[in-house]
NUSEPA-969994 format. One record per residue: x, y, z of N, C-alpha, C in turn; residue in one letter. Coordinates in steps of 0.2 Angstrom, whole numbers, plus 2048, in hexadecimal, padded with zeros to 3 digits. Layout:
XYZXYZXYZA...
END
This chain:
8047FA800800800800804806800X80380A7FD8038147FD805816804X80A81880880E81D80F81182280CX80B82780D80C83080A81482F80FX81883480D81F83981181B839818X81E83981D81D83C82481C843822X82284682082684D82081D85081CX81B84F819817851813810853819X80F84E81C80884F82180A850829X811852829810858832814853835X81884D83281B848839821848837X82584783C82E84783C82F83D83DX83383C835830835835837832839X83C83783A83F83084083E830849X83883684A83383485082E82F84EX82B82E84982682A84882D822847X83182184583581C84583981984DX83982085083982185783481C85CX82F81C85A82781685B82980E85BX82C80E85382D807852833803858X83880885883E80585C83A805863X83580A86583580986D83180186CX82C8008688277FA86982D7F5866X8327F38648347EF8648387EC869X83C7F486B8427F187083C7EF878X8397F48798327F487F82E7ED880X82C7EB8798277E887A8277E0877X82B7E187182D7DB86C8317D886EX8387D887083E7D787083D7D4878X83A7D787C8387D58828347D1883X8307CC87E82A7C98808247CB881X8237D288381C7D48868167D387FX8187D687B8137D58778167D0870X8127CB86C8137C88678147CA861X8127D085F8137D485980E7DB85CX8117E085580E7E785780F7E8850X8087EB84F8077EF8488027F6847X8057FD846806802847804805840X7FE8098407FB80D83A7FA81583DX7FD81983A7FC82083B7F9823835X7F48278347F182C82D7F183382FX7F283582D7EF83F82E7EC840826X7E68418277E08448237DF83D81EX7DD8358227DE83281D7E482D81AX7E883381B7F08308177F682C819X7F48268197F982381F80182481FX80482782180B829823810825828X80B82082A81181C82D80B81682FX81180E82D80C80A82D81280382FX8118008358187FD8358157F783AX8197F38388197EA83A81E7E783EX81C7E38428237E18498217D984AX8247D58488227CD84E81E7CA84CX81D7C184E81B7BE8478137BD848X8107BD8458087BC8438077B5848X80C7B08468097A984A80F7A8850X80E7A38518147A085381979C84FX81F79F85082479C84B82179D842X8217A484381D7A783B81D7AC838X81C7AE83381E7B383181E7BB834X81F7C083581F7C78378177C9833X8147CD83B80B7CF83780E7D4831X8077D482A8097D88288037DD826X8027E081F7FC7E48227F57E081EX7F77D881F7F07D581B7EF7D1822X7F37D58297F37CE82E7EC7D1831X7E97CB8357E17CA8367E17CC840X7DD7D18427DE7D184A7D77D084BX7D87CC8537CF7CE8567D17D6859X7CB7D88587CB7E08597C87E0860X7C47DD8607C17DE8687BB7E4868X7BD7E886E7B77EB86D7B97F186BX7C07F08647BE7F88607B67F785BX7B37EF85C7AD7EE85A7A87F385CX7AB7F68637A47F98657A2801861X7A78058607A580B85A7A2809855X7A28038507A080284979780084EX7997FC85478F7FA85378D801856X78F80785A78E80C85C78B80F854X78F81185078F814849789810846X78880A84578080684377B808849X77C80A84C77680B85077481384EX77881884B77881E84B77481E844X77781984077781B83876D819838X76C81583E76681283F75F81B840X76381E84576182384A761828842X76582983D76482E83675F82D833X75E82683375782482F750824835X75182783874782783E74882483FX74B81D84174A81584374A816849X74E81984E74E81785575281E858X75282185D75682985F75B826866X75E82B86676282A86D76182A874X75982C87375882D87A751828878X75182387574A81E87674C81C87BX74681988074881388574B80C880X74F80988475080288374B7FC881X7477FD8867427F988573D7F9880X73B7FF87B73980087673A7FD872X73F7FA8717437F586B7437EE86EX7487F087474A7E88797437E787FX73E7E487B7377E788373A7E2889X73F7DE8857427D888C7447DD891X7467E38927497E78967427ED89AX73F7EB8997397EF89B7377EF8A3X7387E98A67397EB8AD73F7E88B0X7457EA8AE74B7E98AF74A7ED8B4X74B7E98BD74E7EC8C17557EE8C4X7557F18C775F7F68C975F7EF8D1X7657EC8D17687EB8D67677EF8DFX7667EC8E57627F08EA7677EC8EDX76D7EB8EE7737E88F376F7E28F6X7737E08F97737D88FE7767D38FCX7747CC8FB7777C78F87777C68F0X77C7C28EF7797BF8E97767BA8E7X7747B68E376F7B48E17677B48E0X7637B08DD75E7B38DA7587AE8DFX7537B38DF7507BA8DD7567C08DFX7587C38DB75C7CC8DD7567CE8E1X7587D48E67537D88E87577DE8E2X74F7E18E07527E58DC74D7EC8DFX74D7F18DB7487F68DB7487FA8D3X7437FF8D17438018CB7478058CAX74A8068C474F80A8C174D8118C4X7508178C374D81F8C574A8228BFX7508208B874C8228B274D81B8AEX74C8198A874C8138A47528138A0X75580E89E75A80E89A757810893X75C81589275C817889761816886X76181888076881487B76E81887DX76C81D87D77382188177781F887X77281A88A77581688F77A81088CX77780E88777C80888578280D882X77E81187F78681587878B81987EX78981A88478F81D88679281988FX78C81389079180F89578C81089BX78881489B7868158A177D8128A2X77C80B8A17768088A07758058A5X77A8028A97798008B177F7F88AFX77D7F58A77827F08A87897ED8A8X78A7E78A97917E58AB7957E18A7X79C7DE8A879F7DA8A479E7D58A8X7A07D08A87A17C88AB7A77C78AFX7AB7CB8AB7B17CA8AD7B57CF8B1X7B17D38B27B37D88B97B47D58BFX7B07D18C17B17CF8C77B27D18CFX7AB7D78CD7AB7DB8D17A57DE8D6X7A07DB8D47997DA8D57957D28D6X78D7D28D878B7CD8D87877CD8D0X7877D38CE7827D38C87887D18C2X78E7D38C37957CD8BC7947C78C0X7947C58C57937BF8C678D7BB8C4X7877BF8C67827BB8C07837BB8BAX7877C08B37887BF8AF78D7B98AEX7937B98B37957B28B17927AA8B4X78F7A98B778A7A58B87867A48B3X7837A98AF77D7A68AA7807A58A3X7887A78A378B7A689E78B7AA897X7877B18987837B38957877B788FX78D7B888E7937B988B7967B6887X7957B08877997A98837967AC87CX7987AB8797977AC8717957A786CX7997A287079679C86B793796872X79079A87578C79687B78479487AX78179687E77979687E77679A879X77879F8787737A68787757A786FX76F7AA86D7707AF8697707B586AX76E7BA86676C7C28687697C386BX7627BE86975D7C186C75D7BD872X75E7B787675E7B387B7647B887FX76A7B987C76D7BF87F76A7C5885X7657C687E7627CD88175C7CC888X7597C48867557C188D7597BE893X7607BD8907617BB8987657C089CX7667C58987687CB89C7657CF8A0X75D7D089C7577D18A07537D08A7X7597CB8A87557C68AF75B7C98B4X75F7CC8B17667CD8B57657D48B7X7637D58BF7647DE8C176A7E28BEX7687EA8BE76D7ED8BB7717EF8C1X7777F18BF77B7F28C67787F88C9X7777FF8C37748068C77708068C3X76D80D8C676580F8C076B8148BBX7678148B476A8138AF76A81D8AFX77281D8AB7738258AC7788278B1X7778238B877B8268BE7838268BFX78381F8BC78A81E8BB78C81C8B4X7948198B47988168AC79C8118AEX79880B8AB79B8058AE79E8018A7X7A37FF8A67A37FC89F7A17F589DX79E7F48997987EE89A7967EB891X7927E689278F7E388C78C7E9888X7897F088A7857F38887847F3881X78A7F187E78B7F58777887EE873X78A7E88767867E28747817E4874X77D7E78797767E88797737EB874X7797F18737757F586D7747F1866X77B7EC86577D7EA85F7757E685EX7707E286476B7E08637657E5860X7647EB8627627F085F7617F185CX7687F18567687F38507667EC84BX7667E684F7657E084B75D7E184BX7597E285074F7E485274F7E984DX7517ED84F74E7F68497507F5841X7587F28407567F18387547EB836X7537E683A74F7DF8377567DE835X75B7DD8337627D98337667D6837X7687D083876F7CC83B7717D283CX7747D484177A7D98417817D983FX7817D283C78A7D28377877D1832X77F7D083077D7D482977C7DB829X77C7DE82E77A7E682E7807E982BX7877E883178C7EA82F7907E9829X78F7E28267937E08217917E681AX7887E681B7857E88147857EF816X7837F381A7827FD81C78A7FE81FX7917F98207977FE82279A7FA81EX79B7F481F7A57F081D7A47F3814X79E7F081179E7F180B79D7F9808X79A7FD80A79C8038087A3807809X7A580480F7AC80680F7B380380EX7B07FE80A7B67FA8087B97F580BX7B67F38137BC7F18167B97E8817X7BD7E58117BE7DD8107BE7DA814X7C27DD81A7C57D881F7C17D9826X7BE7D98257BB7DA82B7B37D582EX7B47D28327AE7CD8327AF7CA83BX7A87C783B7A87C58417A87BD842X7AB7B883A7AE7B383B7B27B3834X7B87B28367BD7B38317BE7AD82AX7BC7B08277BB7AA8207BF7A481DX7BD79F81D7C179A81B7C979B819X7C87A18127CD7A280F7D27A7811X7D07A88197D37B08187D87AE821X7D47A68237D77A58297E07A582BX7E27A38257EC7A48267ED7AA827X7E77AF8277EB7B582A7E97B782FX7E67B58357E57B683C7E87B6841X7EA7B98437F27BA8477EF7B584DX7F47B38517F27AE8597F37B485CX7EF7B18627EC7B78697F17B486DX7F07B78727F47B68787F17B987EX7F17B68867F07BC8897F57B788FX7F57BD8967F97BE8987F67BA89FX7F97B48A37F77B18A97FC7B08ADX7FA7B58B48017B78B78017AF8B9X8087AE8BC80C7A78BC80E7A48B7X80B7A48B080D7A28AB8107A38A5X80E7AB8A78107B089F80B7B089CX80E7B189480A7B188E8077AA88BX8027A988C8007A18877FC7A5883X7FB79F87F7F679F87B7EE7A087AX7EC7A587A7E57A587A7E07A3875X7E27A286E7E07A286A7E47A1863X7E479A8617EA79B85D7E479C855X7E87A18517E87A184B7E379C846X7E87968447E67918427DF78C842X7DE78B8497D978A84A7D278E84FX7D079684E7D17998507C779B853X7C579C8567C079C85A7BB7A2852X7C17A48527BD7AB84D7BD7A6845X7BE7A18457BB79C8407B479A83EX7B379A8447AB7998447A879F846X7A279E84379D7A384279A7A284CX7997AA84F7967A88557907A8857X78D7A585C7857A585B7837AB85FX7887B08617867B486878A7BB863X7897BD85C78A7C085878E7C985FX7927C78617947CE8657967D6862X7927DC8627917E18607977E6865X7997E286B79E7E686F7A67E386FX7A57DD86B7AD7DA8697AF7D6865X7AA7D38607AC7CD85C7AF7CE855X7B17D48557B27D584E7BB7D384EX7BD7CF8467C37CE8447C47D583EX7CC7D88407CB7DD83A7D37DE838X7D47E38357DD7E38317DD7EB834X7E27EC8347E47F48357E37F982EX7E37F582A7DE7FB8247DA7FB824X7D57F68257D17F58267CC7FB82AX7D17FB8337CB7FF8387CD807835X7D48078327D580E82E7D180E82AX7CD80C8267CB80E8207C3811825X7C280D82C7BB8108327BF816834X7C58178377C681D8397C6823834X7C782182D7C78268287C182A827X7BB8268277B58268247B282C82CX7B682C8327B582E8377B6834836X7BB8368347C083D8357BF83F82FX7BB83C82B7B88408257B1843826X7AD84082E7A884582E7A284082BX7A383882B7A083282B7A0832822X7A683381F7A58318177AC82F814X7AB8298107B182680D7B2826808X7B68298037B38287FC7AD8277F9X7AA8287F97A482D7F579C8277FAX7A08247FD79B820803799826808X79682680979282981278F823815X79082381B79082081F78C822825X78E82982678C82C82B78B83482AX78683982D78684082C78B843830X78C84982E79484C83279184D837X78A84F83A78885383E78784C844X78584984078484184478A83F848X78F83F84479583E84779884484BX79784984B79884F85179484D857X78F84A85678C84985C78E84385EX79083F85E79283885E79983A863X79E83C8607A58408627A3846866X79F84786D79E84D87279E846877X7A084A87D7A084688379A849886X79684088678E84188878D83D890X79283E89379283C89978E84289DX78A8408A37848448A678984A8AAX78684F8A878E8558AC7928568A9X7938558A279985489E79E8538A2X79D84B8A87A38478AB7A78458A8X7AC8438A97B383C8A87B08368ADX7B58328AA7B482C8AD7B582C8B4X7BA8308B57BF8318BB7BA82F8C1X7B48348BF7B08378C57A88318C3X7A78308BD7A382A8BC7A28238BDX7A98208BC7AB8198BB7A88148C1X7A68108C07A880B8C37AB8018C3X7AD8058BC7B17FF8B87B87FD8BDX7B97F98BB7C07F68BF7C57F58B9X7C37F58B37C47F58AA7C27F88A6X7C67FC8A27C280089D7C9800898X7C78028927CD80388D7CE80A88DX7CE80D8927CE8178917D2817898X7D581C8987D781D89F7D18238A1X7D18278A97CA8278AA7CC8328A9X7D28358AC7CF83A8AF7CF83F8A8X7CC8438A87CB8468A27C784389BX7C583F89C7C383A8987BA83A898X7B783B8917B183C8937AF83588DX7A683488D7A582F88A7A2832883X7A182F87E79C83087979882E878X79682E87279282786E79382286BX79781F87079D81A86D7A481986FX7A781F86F7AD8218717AE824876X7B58238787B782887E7BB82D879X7B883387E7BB83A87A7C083C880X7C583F87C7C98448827C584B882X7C384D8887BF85188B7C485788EX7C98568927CD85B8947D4859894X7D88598907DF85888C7E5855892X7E485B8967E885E89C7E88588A2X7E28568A27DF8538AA7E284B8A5X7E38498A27E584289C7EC84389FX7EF84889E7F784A89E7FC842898X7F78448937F984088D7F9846887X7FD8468827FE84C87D7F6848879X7F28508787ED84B8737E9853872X7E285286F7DE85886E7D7857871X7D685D8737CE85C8767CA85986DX7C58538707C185286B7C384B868X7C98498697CB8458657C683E86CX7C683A8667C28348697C882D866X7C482686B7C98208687C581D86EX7C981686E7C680F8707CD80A86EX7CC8028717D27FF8707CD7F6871X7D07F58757CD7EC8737D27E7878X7CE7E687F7D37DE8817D77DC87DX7D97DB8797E07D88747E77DD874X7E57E38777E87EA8777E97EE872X7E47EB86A7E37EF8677DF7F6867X7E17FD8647DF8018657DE807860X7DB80A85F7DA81085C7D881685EX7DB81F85B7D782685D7D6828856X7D382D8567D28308507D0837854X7D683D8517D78448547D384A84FX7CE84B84E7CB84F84A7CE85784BX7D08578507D485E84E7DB85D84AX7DE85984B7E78598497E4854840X7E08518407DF84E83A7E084983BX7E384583F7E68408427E3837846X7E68328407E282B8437E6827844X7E58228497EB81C84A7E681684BX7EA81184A7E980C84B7EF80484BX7EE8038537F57FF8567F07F8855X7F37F38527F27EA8557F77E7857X7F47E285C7F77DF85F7F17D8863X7F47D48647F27D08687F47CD86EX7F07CF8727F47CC87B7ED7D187EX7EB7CC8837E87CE8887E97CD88FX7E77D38937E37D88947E77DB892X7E27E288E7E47E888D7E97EC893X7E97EC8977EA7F089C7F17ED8A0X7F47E989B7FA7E889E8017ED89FX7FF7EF8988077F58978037FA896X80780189680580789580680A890X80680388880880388380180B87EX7FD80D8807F881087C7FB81687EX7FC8198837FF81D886806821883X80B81C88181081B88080E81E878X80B81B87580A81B86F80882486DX80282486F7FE82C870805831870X80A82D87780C834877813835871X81482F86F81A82F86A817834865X81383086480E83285B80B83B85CX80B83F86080984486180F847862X81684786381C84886481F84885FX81E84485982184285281B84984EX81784D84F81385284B81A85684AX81B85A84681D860844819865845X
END
């Protein structure tokens, strides 16, 4: 592929080369992570796109045809399907939930005590709305927090497995039986929500949701490689996973070859089941910083997308003072939420180089992505190893890449 000049589009190409040595010597060379692959664009134009570490084990070096699980950089694309839904009258941001999902209609809030079922619950104060799902704050949880009795019920009902019990819609029942941690609005807890929306969008346009996507995003915007089971012909190039098990290192999470993401899932995930390529989410982040259009595609209205891109947190809060996550792929202070995105809200309180406005998200595998509509500026890091939150690799990255501008 085409890497316009650095010098041409505002970057000092041996700071951006300055990136590649620290994630090799940092992170490669030492083990921590199993390959790193690094895409930088400003207006579009990618000016620096670089590869490190083998795709498999004992295999060739990733390269820019190699295949990642994205995780939940899934959850902005089902955010954007739910919006493009919202342009056509289908559905608004402030409907209630249960309008669409009536399974949720007397979802009660958790009232403390023990665990197990009956919950004592009580009614919510207001009802969950999709603003609740699009920005975190709808009462739900992950399974995997392990921090509550209400993730505990999610991991008891198994309600998360993808290729377990549940389809979408079974999804959406058995979550309905499950109280919500708070009434919805109060706080921002990082959760299945975006799963939920992704059901949403399957109720309102009457499509599978990896029909929604495939046929109103992947295929208008060109992007081939993107799916949520990887196609017979395209499996040699899905990198192996890894995650991290203190006393044993790095194993294997997922190999490649024979890879979970081969089979189609029965629990279709809107908050992280997407496989993709780093031109691939570039070719999303472009469509993004153009104001939602891609080559003569539209995708989304600019004005849609300005609203999508404000921090819609109650108070115009940060996480800092909202959260009650133990995990989240954003760090919290200064940090607001959107419609989909975490926006940097106040620059200074981050004490990361970046701009007010600029939005991003990343994925348990540690990949990650921003898109900075002021500086014209998109990135997109893969990698495979989980949890996210082991290195201060995205941090490291931001401030390099903002230090290499001119």
């Amino acid at each position: 592929m085409k890497i316009a000049k650095p010098s041409a589009h505002g970057f000092d190409a041996s700071r951006l080369a300055a990136i590649d040595a620290l994630l090799q010597t940092r992170y490669l060379d030492s083990g921590k992570l199993p390959n790193a692959q690094l895409l930088i664009a400003r207006d579009g134009e990618v000016v620096h796109f670089s590869h490190a570490g083998a795709a498999r084990e004992g295999g060739k070096t990733v390269d820019e045809g190699s295949l990642f699980r994205i995780a939940s950089m899934t959850k902005p694309i089902t955010s954007v399907a739910f919006m493009m839904l919202v342009e056509q009258g289908l559905v608004a941001v402030d409907t209630p939930v249960h309008h669409v999902l009536p399974e949720f209609k007397d979802i009660g809030v958790y009232n403390g005590g023990g665990g197990g079922v009956p919950f004592v619950t009580k009614p919510p104060a207001e009802p969950m709305r999709m603003i609740d799902l699009l920005r975190h704050t709808a009462g739900l949880t992950y399974s995997f927090q392990n921090r509550s009795n209400i993730d505990a019920a999610y991991r008891e009902g198994k309600i998360e497995n993808w290729h377990g019990g549940h389809d979408l819609d079974g999804f959406v029942a058995a979550l309905a039986q499950i109280p919500l941690e708070f009434s919805p609005g109060t706080a921002w807890n990082y959760s299945v929500a975006t799963d939920v929306l992704g059901a949403v969008v399957q109720r309102v346009s009457g499509l599978p949701l990896d029909q929604f996507f495939k046929t109103r995003i992947f295929a208008p915007l060109k992007m081939k490689d993107t799916f949520f089971q990887v196609p017979k012909g395209k499996i040699d190039r899905l990198t192996d996973c890894y995650t991290l098990i203190p006393g044993k290192g790095r194993v294997m999470y997922d190999r490649g070859a024979d890879s979970a993401w081969s089979r189609m899932p029965k629990l279709v995930s809107g908050g992280g089941g997407l496989v993709s390529t780093a031109l691939d989410y570039h070719r999303f982040n472009t469509m993004l910083l153009n104001g939602g259009e891609l080559d003569g595609a539209r995708i989304l209205g600019r004005k849609t997308l300005a609203l999508m891109t404000q921090n819609h947190l109650p108070g115009k809060s940060d996480l800092a003072t909202m959260s009650k996550s133990l995990f989240s792929e954003a760090s919290n202070a200064g940090t607001g939420f959107g419609l989909g995105f975490a926006i940097t809200d106040d620059v200074a309180r981050t004490m990361v180089p970046g701009s007010q406005g600029e939005y991003y998200w990343g994925g348990m595998f540690s990949t990650a992505f921003f898109v900075d509509p002021v500086e014209r500026v998109s990135m997109v890091f893969m990698t495979q190893l989980s949890p996210s939150s082991l290195y201060p690799i995205r941090r490291e990255l931001k401030t390099m890449i903002y230090a290499a501008m001119t």
